[in-house]
Each structure stands twice: as structure tokens, then as C-alpha cells.
VODREN-461384 format. One line per 5 residues: number of its first residue (from 0); their letters; for each residue x, y, z of C-alpha. Coordinates in steps of 0.1 Angstrom, whole numbers, plus 5000, padded with zeros to 4 digits. Layout:
// residues N
NUM> A> X/Y/Z; ...
// end
This chain:
// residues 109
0> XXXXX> 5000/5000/5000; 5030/5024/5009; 5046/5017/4972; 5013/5026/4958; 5013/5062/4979
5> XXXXX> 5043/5066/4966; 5040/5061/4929; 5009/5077/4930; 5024/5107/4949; 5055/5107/4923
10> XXXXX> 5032/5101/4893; 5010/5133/4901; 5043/5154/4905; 5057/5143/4872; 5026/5154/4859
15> XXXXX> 5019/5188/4870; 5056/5198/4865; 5049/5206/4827; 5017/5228/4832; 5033/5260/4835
20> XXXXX> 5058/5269/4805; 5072/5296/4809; 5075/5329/4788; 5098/5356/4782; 5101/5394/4787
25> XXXXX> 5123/5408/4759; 5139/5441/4768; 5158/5461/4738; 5174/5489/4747; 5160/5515/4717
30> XXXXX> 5178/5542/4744; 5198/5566/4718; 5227/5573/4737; 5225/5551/4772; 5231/5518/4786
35> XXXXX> 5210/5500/4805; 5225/5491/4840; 5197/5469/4859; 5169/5452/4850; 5140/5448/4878
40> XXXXX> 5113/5420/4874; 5090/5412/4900; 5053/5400/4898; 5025/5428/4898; 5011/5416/4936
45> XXXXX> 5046/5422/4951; 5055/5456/4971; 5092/5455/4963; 5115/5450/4937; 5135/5421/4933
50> XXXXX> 5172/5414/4922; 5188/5424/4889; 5179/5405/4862; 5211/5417/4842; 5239/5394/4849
55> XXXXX> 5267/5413/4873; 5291/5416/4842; 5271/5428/4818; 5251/5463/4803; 5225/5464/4779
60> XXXXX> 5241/5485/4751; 5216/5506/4729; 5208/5480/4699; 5208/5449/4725; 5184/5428/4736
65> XXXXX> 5183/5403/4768; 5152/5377/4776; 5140/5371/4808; 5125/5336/4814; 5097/5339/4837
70> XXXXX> 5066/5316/4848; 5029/5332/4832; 5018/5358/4854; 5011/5400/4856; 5045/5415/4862
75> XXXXX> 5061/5449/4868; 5093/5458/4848; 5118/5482/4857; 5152/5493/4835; 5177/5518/4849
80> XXXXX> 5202/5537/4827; 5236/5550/4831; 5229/5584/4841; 5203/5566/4868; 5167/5576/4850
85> XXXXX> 5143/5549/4855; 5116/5535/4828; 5090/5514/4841; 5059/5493/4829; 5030/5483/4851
90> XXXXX> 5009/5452/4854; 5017/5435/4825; 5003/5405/4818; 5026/5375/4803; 5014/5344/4795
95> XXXXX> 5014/5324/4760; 5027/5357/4743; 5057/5365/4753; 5064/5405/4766; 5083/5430/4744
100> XXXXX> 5100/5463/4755; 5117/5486/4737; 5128/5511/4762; 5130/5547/4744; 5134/5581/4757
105> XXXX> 5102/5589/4761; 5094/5559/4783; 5114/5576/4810; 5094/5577/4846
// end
């Protein structure tokens, strides 16, 4: 009867694993003349930011593009320049269809 628990048990996790697949936020930096520094993802519901998605080495030079993988949900996205300007988008829902953002100037909080 145990064995059975357990198969059952490891049977429904196997299952369930594949029913989220995740999506992507695409950031492009279509900033003229300035990098992007951090990149701040965090679910809509949340009251604070969380880490930087931009790897510790690296900038998001104007022209470039970095994806985000994240699970489907309604997310905040926040991009911070060089010269420390924010750009931020608001309850954004991604799901099936992945998010694109190209940051330009006018974006600018």
C-alpha cells in the first residue's frame, strides 16, 4: 500500500511539472545614447523589487536585447540607465505571448 502512495504521489508530480511553460520578457534597449544598468522584474502583487535580472558583468548597450524567462503571470518591469533615469511598465500580463519592451526616451518615469 506504501509503494502505491508513493508512485501515485510521484506520478502526480511528474505530471503537474509541465503545466506552467514559461514565457519571456524581451527588453531592447532602443535608448539613443544610454546603457541599460539593471533590469527589475517582480510579479505585479509584490511591494518591492526584486534582484537584477542583468547578469553582474554585463550592460545592455543601445541596439541589444536580453530575455527574461519567467513563469505566466502579471508583472512589473523596471530598466535603469547609466545616468540613473528609470523606465517602468506596470501590470503586465505574460502568459502564452511573450512581453516586448523597447525602452526609448520617452518611456522615462
Amino acid at each position: 500500500m506504501t509503494k502505491l502512495v508513493i508512485v501515485t504521489a510521484l506520478l502526480m508530480i511528474v505530471l503537474t511539472v509541465g503545466c506552467y511553460d514559461p514565457a519571456k520578457i524581451i527588453i531592447t534597449n532602443d535608448l539613443d545614447n544610454n546603457n541599460i544598468e539593471y533590469i527589475y522584474v517582480s510579479s505585479s502583487e509584490e511591494d518591492e523589487w526584486g534582484i537584477n535580472s542583468l547578469p553582474e558583468w554585463k550592460i545592455l548597450l543601445p541596439g541589444e536585447s536580453l530575455d527574461i524567462t519567467v513563469l505566466p503571470d502579471t508583472y512589473d518591469v523596471q530598466v535603469v540607465d547609466d545616468e540613473g533615469s528609470t523606465y517602468t511598465i506596470w501590470d503586465r500580463e505574460v502568459d502564452t505571448e511573450d512581453l516586448h519592451w523597447e525602452v526609448i526616451p520617452t518611456d522615462i518615469d
